[in-house]
Structures are given as C-alpha cells and as structure tokens.
Gaussian input, Z-matrix of N, CA and C with variables (Angstrom, degrees):
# hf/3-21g

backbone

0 1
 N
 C     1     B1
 C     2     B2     1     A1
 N     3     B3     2     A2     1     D1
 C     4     B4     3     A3     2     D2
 C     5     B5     4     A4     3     D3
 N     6     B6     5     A5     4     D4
 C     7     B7     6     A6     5     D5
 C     8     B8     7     A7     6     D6
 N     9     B9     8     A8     7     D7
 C    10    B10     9     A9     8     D8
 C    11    B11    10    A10     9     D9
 N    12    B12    11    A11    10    D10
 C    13    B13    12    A12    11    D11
 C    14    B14    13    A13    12    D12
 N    15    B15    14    A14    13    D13
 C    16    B16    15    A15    14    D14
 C    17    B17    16    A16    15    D15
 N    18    B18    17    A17    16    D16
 C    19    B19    18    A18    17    D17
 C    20    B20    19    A19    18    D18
 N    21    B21    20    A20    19    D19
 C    22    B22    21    A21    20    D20
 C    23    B23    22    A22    21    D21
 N    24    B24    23    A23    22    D22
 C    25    B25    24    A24    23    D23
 C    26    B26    25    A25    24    D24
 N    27    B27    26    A26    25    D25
 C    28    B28    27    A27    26    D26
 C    29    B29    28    A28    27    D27
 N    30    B30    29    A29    28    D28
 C    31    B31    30    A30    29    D29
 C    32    B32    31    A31    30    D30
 N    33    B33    32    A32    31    D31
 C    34    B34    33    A33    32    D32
 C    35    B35    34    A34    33    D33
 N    36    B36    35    A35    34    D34
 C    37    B37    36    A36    35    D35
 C    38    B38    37    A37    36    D36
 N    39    B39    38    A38    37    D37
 C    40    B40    39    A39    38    D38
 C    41    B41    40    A40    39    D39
 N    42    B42    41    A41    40    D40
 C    43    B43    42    A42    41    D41
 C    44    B44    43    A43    42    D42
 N    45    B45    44    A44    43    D43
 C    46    B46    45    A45    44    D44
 C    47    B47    46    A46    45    D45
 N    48    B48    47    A47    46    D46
 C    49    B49    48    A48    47    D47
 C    50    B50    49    A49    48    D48
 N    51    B51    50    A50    49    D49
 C    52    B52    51    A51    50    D50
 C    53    B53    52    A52    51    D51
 N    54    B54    53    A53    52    D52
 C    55    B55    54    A54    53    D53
 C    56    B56    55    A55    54    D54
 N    57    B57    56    A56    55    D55
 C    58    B58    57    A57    56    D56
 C    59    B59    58    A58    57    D57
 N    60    B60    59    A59    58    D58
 C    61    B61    60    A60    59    D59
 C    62    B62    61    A61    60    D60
 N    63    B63    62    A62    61    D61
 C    64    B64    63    A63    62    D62
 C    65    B65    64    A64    63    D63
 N    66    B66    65    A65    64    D64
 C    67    B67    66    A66    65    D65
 C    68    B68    67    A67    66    D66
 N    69    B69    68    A68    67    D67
 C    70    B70    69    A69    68    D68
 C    71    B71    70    A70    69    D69
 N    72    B72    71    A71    70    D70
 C    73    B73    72    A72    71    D71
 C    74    B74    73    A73    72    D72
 N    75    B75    74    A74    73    D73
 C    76    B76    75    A75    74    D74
 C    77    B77    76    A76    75    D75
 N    78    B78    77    A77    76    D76
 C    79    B79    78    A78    77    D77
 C    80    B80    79    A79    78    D78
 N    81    B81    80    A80    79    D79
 C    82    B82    81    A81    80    D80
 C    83    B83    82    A82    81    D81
 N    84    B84    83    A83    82    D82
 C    85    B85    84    A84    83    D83
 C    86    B86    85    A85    84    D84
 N    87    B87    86    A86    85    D85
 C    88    B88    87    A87    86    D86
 C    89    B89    88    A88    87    D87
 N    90    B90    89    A89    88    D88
 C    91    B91    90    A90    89    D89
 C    92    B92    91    A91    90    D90
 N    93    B93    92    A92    91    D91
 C    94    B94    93    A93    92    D92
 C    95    B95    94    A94    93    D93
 N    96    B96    95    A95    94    D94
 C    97    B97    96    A96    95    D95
 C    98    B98    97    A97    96    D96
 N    99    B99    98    A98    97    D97
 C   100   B100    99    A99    98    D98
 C   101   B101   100   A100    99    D99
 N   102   B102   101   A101   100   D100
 C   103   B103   102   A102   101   D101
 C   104   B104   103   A103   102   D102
 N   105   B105   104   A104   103   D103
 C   106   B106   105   A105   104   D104
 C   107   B107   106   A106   105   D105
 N   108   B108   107   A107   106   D106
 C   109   B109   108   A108   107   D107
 C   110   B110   109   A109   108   D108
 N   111   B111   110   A110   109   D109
 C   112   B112   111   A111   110   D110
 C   113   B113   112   A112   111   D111
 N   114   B114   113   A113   112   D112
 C   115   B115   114   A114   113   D113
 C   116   B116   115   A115   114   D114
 N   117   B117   116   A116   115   D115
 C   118   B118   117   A117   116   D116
 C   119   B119   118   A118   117   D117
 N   120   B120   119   A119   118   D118
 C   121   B121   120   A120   119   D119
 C   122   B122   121   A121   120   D120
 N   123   B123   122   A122   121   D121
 C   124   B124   123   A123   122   D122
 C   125   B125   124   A124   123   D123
 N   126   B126   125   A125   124   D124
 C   127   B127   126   A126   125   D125
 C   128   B128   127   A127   126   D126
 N   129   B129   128   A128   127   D127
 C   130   B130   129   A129   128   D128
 C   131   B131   130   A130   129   D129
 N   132   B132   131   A131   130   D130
 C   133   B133   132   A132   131   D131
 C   134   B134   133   A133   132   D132
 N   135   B135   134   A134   133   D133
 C   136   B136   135   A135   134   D134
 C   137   B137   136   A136   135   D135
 N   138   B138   137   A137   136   D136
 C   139   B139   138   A138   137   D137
 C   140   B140   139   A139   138   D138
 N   141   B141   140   A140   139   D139
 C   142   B142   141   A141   140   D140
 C   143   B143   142   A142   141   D141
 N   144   B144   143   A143   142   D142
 C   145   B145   144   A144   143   D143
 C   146   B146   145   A145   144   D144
 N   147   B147   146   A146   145   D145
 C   148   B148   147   A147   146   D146
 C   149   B149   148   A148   147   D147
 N   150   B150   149   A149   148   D148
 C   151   B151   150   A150   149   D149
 C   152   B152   151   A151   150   D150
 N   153   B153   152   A152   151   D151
 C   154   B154   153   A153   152   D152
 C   155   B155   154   A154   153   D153
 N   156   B156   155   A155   154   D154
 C   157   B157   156   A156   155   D155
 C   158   B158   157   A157   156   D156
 N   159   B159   158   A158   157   D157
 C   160   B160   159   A159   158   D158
 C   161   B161   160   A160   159   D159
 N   162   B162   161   A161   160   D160
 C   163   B163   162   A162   161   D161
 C   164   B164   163   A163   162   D162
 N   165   B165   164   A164   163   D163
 C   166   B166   165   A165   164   D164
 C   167   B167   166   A166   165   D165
 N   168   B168   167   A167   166   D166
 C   169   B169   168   A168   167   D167
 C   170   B170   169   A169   168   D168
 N   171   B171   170   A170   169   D169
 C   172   B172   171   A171   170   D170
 C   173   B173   172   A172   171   D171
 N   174   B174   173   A173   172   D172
 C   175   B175   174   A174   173   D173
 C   176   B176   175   A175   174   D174
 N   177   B177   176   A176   175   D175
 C   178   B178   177   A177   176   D176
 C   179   B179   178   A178   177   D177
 N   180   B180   179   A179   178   D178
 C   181   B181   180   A180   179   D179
 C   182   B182   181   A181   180   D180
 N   183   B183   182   A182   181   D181
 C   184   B184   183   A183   182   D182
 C   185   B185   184   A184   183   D183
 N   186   B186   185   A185   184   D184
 C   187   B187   186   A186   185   D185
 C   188   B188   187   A187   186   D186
 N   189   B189   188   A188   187   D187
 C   190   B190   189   A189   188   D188
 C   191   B191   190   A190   189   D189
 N   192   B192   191   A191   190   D190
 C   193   B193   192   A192   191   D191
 C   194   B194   193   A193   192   D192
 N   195   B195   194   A194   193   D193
 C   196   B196   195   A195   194   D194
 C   197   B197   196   A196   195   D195
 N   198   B198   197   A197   196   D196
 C   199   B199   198   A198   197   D197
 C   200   B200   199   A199   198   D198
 N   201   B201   200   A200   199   D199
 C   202   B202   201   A201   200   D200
 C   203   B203   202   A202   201   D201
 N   204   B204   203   A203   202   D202
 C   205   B205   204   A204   203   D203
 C   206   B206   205   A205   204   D204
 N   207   B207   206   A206   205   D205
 C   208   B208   207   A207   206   D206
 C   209   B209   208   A208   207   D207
 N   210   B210   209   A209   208   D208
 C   211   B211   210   A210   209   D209
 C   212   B212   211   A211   210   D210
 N   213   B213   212   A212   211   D211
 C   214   B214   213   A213   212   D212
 C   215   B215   214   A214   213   D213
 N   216   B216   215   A215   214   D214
 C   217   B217   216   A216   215   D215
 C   218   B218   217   A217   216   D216
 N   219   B219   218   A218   217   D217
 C   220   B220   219   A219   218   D218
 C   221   B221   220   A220   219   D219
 N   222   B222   221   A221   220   D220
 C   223   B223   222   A222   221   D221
 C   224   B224   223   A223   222   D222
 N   225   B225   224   A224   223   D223
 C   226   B226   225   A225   224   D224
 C   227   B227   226   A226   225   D225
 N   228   B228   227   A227   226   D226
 C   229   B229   228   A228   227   D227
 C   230   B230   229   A229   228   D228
 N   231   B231   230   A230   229   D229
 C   232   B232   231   A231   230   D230
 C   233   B233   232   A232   231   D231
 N   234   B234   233   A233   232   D232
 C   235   B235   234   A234   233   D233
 C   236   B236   235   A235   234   D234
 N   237   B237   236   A236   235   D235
 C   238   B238   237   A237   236   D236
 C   239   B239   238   A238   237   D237
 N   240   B240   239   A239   238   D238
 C   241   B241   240   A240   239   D239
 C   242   B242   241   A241   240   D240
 N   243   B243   242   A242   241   D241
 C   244   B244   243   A243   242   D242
 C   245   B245   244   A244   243   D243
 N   246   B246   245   A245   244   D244
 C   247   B247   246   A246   245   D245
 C   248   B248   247   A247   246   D246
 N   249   B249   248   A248   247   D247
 C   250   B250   249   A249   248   D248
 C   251   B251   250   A250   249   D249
 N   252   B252   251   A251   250   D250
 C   253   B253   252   A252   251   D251
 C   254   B254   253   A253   252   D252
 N   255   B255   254   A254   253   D253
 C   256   B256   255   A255   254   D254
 C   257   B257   256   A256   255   D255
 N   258   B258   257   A257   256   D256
 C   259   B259   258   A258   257   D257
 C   260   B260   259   A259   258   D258
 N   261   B261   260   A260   259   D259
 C   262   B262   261   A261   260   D260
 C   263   B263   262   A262   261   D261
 N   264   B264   263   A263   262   D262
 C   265   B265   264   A264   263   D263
 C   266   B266   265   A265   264   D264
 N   267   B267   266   A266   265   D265
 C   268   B268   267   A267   266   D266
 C   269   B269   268   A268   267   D267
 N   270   B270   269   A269   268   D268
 C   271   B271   270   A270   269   D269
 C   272   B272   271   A271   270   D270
 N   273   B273   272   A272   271   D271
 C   274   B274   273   A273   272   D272
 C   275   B275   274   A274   273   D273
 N   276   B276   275   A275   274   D274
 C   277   B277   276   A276   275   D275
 C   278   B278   277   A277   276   D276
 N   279   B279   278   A278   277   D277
 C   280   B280   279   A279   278   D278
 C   281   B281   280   A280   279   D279
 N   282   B282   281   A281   280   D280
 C   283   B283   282   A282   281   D281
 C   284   B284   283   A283   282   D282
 N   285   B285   284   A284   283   D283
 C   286   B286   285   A285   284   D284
 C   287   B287   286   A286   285   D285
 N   288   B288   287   A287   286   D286
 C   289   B289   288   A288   287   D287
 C   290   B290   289   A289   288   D288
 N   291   B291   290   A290   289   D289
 C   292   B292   291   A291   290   D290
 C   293   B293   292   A292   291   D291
 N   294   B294   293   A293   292   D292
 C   295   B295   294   A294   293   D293
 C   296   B296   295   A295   294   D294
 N   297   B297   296   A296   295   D295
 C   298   B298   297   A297   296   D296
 C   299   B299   298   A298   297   D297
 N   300   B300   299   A299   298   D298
 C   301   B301   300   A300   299   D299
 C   302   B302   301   A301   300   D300
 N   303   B303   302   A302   301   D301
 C   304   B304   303   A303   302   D302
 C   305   B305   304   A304   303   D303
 N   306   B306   305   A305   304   D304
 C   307   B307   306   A306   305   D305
 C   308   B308   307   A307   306   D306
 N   309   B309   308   A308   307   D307
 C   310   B310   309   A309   308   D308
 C   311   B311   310   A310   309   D309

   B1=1.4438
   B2=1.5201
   B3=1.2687
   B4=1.6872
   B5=1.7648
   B6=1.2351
   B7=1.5842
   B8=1.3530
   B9=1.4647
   B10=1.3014
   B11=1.3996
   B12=1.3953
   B13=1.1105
   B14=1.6929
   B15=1.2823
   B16=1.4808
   B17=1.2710
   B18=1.6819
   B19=1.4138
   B20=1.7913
   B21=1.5080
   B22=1.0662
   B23=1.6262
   B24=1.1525
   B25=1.3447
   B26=1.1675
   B27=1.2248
   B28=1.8427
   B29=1.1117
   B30=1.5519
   B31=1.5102
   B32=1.3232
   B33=1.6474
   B34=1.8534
   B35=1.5243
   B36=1.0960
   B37=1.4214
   B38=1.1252
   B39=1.4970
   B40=1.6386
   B41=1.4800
   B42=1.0053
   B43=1.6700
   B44=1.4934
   B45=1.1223
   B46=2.0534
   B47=1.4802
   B48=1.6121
   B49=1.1984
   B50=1.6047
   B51=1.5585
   B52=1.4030
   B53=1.3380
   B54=1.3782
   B55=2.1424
   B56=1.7117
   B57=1.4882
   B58=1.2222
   B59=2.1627
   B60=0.8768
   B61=1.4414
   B62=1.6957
   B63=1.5454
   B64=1.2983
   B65=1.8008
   B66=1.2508
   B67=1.7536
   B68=1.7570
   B69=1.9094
   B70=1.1055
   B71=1.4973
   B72=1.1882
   B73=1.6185
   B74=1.5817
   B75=1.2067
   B76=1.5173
   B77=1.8250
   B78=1.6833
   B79=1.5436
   B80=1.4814
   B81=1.5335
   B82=1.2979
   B83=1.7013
   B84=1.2096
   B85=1.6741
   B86=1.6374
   B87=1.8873
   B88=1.7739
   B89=1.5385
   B90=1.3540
   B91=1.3238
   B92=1.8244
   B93=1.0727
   B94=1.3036
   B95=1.6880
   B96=1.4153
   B97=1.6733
   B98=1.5757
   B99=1.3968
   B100=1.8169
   B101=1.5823
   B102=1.5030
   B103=1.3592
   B104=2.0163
   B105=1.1119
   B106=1.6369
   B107=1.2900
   B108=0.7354
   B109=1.7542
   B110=1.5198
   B111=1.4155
   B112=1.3526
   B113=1.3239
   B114=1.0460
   B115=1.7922
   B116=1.2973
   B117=1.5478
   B118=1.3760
   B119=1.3331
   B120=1.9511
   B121=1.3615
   B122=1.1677
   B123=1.2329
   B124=2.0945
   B125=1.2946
   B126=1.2682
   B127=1.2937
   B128=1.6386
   B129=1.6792
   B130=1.2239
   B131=1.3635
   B132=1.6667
   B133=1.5161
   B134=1.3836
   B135=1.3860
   B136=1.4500
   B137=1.6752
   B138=1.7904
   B139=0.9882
   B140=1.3785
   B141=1.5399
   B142=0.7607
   B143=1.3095
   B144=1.5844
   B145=1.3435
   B146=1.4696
   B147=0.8483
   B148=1.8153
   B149=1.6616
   B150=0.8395
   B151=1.6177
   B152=1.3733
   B153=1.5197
   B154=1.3141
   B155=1.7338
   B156=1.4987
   B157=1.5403
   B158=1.6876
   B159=1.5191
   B160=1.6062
   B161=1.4184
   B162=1.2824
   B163=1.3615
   B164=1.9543
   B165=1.3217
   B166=1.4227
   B167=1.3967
   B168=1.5012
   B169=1.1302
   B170=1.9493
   B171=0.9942
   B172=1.6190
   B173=1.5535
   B174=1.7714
   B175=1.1619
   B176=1.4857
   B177=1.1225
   B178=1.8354
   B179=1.5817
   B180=1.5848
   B181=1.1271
   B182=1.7047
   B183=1.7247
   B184=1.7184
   B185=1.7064
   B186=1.7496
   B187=2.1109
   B188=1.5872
   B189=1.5230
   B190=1.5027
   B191=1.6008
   B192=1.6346
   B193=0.8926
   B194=1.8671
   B195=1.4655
   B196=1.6112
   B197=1.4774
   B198=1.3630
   B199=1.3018
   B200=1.4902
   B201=1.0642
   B202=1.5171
   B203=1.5093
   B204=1.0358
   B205=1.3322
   B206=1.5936
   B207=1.4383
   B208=1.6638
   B209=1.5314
   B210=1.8875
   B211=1.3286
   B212=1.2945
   B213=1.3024
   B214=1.5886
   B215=1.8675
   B216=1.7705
   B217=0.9224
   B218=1.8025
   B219=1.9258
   B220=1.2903
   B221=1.6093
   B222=1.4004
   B223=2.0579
   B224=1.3982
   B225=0.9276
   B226=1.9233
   B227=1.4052
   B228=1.1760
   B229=1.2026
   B230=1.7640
   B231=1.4874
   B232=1.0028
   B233=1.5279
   B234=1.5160
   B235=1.0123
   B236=1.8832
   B237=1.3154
   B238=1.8838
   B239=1.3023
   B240=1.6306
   B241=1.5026
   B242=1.6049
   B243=1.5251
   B244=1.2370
   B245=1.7670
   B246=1.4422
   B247=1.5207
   B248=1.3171
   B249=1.5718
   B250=1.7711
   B251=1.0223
   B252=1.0574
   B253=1.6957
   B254=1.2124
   B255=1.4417
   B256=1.7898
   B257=1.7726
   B258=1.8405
   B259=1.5483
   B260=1.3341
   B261=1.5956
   B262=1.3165
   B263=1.6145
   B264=1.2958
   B265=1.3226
   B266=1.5857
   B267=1.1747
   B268=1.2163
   B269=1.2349
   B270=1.9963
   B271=1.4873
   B272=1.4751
   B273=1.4400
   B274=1.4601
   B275=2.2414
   B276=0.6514
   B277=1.3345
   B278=1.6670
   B279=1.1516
   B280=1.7010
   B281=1.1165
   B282=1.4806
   B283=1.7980
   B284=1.7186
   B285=0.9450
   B286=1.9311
   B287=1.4732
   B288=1.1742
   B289=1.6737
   B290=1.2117
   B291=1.6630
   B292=1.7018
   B293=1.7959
   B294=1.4013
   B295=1.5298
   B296=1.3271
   B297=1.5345
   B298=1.8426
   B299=1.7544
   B300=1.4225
   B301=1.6501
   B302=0.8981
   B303=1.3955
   B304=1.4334
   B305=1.4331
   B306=1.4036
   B307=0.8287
   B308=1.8306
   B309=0.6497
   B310=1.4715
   B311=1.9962
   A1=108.45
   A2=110.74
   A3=111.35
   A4=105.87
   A5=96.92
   A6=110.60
   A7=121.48
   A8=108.79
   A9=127.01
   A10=127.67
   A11=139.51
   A12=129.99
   A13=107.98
   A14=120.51
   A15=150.22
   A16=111.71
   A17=102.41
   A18=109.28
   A19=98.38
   A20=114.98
   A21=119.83
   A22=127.56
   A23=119.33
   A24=134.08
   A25=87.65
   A26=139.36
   A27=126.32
   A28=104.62
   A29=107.93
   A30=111.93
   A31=102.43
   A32=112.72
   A33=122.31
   A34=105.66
   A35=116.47
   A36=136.52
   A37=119.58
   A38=135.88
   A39=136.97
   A40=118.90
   A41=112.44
   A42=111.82
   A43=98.19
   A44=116.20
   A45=123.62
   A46=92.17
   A47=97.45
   A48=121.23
   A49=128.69
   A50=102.64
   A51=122.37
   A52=85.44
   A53=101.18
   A54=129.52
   A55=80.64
   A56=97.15
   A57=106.87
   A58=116.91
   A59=119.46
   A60=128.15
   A61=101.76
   A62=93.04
   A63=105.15
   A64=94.79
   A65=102.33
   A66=122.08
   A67=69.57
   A68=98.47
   A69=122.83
   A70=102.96
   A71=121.56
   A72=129.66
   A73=103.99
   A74=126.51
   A75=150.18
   A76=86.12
   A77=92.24
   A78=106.28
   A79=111.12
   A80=102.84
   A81=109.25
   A82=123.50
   A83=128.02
   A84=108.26
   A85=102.73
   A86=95.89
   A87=95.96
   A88=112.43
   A89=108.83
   A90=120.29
   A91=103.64
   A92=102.36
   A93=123.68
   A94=105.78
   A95=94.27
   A96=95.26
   A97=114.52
   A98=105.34
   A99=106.90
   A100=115.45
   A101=98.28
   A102=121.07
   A103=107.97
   A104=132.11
   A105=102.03
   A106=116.17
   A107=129.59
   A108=143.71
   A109=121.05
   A110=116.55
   A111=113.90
   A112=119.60
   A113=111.76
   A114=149.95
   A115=108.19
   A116=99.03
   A117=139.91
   A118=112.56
   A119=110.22
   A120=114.22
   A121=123.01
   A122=120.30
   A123=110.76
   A124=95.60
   A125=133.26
   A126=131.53
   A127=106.48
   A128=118.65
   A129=135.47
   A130=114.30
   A131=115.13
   A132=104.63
   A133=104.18
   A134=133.89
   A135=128.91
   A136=98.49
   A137=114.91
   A138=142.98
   A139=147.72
   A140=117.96
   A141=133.53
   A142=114.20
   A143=149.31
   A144=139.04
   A145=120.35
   A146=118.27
   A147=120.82
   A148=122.93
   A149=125.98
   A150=128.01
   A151=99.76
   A152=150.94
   A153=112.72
   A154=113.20
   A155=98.76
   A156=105.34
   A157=98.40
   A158=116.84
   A159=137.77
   A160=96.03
   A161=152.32
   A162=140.07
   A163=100.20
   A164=99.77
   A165=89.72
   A166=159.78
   A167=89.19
   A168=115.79
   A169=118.55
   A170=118.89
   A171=138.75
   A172=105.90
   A173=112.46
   A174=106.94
   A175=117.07
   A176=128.72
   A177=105.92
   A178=89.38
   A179=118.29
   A180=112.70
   A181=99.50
   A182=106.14
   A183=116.99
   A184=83.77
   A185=81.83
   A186=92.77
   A187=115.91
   A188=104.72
   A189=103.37
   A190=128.65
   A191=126.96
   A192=146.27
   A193=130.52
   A194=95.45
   A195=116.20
   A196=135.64
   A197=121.23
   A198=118.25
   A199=116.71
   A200=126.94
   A201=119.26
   A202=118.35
   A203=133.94
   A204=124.14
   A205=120.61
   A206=121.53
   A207=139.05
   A208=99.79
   A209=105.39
   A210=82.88
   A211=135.15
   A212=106.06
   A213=114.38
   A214=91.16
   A215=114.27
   A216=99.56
   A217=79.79
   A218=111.86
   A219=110.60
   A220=80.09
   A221=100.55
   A222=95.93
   A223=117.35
   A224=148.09
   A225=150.71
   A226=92.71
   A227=146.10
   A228=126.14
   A229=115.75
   A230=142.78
   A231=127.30
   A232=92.70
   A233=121.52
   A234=104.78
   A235=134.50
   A236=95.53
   A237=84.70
   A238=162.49
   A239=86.04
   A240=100.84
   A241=104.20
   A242=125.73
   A243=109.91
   A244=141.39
   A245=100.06
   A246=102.01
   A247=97.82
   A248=115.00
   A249=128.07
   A250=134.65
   A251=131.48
   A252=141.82
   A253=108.30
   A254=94.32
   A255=120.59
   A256=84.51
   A257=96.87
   A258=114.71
   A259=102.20
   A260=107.12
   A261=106.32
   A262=102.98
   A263=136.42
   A264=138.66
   A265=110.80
   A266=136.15
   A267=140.99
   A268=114.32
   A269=118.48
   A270=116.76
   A271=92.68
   A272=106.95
   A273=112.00
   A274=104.27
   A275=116.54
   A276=124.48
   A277=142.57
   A278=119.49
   A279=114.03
   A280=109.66
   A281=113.05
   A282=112.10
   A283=89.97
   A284=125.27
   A285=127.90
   A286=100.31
   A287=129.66
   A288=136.21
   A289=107.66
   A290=99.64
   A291=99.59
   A292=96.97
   A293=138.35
   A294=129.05
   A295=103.83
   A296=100.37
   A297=98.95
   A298=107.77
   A299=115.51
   A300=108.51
   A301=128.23
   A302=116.38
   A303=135.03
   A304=125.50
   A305=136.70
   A306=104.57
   A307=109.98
   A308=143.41
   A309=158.21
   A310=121.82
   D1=131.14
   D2=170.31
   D3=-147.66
   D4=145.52
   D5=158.79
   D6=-97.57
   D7=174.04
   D8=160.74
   D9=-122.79
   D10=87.06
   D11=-156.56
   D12=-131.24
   D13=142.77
   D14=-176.95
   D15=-89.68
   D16=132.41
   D17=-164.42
   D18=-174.62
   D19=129.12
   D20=-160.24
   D21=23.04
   D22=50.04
   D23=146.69
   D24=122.13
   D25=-1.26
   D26=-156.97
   D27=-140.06
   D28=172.06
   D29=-167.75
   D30=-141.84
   D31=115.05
   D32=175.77
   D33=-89.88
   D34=158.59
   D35=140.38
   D36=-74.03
   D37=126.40
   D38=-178.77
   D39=-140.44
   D40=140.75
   D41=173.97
   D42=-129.39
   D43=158.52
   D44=177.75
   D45=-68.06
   D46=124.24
   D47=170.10
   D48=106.36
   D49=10.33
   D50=-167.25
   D51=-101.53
   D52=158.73
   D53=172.29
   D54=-117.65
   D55=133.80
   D56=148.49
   D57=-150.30
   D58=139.63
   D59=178.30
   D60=-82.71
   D61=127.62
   D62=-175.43
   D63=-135.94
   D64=-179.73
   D65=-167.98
   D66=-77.65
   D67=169.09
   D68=-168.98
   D69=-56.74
   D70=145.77
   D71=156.27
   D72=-113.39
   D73=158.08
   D74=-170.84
   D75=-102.93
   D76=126.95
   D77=178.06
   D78=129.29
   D79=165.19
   D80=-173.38
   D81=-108.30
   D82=142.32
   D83=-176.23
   D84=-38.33
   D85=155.50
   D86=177.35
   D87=101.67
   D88=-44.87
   D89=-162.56
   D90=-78.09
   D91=152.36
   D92=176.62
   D93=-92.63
   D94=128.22
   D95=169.86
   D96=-140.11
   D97=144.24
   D98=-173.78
   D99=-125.93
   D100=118.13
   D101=-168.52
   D102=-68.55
   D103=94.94
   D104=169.66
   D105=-78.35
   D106=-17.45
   D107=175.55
   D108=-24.63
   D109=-0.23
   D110=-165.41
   D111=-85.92
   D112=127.83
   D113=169.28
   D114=-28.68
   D115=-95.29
   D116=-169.48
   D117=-124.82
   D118=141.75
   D119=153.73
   D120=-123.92
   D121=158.69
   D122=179.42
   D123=-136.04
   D124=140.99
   D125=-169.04
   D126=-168.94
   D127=81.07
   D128=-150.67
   D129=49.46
   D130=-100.80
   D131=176.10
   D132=-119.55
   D133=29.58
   D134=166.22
   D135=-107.87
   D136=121.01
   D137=124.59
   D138=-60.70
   D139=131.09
   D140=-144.89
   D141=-131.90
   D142=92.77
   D143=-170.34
   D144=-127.03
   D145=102.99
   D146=-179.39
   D147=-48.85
   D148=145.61
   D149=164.30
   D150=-102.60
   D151=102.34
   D152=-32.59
   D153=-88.09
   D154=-12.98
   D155=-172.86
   D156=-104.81
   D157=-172.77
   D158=168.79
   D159=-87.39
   D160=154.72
   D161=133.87
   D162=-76.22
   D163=152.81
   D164=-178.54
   D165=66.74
   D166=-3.42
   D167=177.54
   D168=-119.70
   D169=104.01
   D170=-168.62
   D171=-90.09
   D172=149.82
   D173=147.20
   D174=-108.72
   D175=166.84
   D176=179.73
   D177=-139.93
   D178=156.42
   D179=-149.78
   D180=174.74
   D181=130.76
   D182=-158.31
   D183=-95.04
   D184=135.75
   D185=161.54
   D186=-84.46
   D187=79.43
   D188=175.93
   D189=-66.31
   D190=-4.06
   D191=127.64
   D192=-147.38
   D193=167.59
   D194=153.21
   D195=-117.41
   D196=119.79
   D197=-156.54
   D198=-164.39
   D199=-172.11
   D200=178.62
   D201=-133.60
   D202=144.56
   D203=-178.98
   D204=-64.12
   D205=-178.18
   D206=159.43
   D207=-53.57
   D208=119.35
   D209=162.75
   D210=-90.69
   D211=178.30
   D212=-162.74
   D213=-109.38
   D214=142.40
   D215=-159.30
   D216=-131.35
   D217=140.80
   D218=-152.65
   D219=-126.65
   D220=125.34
   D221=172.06
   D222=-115.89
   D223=131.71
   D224=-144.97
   D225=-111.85
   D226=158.00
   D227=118.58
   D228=-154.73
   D229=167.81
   D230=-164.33
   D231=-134.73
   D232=109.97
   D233=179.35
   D234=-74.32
   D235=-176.95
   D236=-146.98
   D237=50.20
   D238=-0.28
   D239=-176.39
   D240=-112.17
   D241=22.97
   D242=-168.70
   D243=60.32
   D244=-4.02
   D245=-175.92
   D246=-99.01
   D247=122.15
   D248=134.25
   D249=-121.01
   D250=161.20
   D251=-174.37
   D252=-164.08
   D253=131.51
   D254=-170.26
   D255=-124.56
   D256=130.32
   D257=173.38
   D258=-140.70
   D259=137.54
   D260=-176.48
   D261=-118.46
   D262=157.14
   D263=-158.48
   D264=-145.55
   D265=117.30
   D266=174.19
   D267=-117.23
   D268=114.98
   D269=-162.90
   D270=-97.93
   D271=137.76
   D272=-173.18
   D273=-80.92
   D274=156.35
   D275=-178.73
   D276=-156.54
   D277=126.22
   D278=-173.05
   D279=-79.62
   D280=166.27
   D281=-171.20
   D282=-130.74
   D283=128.24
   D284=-165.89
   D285=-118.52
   D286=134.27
   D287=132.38
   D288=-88.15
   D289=127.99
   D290=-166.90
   D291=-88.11
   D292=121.89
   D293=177.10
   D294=-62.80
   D295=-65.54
   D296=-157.37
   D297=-140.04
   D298=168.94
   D299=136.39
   D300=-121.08
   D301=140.22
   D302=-160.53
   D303=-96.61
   D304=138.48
   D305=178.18
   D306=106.86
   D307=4.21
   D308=-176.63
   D309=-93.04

C-alpha cells in the first residue's frame, strides 16, 4: 500500500514506515501530525485518485525531527564594477515517520 500526498508545495510517495524530509511542519519531535493532502492511493488492486484531494482519507505521521539543511552558498557579482555578494541560505526542514493511512 502507498500514497501520494502534498505538503509544502510538493508531492512524496509514502508507505507506513517510511522517513521522509519535508518543508517545515509546526510541532515538536514526538508529536503526531496528519497530512489531508492525499493524491493517490494503491492498496493491492483497489485504486484510489482524488479530484484534487481523497475526502477522508489522512496520512498520520511522527516528527522525528526539526532542523535545517546544508547551506547553499549564493555569490553575485558584476564584473568591473567592483560589486560582490556572498549569501548563504539554510532551508529549515521536518524529518516524518509516516505510521499509517487512514481512512480506507
């Protein structure tokens, strides 16, 4: 069984028991969090496809961390004219164990 579910602009593939890093979620490690966002379901041979979401259908899923990525380091410069700029950027990010899907 796997879903497809949407979450800060993007869209994972998940089955119970997957880690996946997603854009920030609100919450603390420990905490339980529930996605409605889902896409798609496959579940042997019953399919499942949303217009654009499932009604009723959840993913639920532990915040095993909060953290930020490697930064990415952005350098400007215009030549001959003396202008550079070095910016460095760190995207903050959640780390998920997906439990279950719900709702089935």
């Amino acid at each position: 069984m796997y879903a497809i579910i949407q979450t800060g602009g993007k869209q994972y593939q998940v089955t119970p028991g997957d880690t996946i890093q997603v854009e920030s979620l609100a919450g603390q490690v420990g905490e339980t969090v529930v996605i409605p966002q889902v896409l798609f379901v496959a579940q042997d041979e019953k399919v499942l496809v949303g217009r654009p979401f499932l009604e009723q259908i959840f993913v639920e899923g532990e915040i095993l961390r909060q953290g930020r990525q490697r930064k990415v380091l952005v350098f400007k410069h215009k030549r001959r004219k003396g202008y550079r700029k070095k910016v460095g950027h760190r995207q903050p990010f959640t780390a998920l164990k997906i439990k279950a899907i719900q709702g089935l």
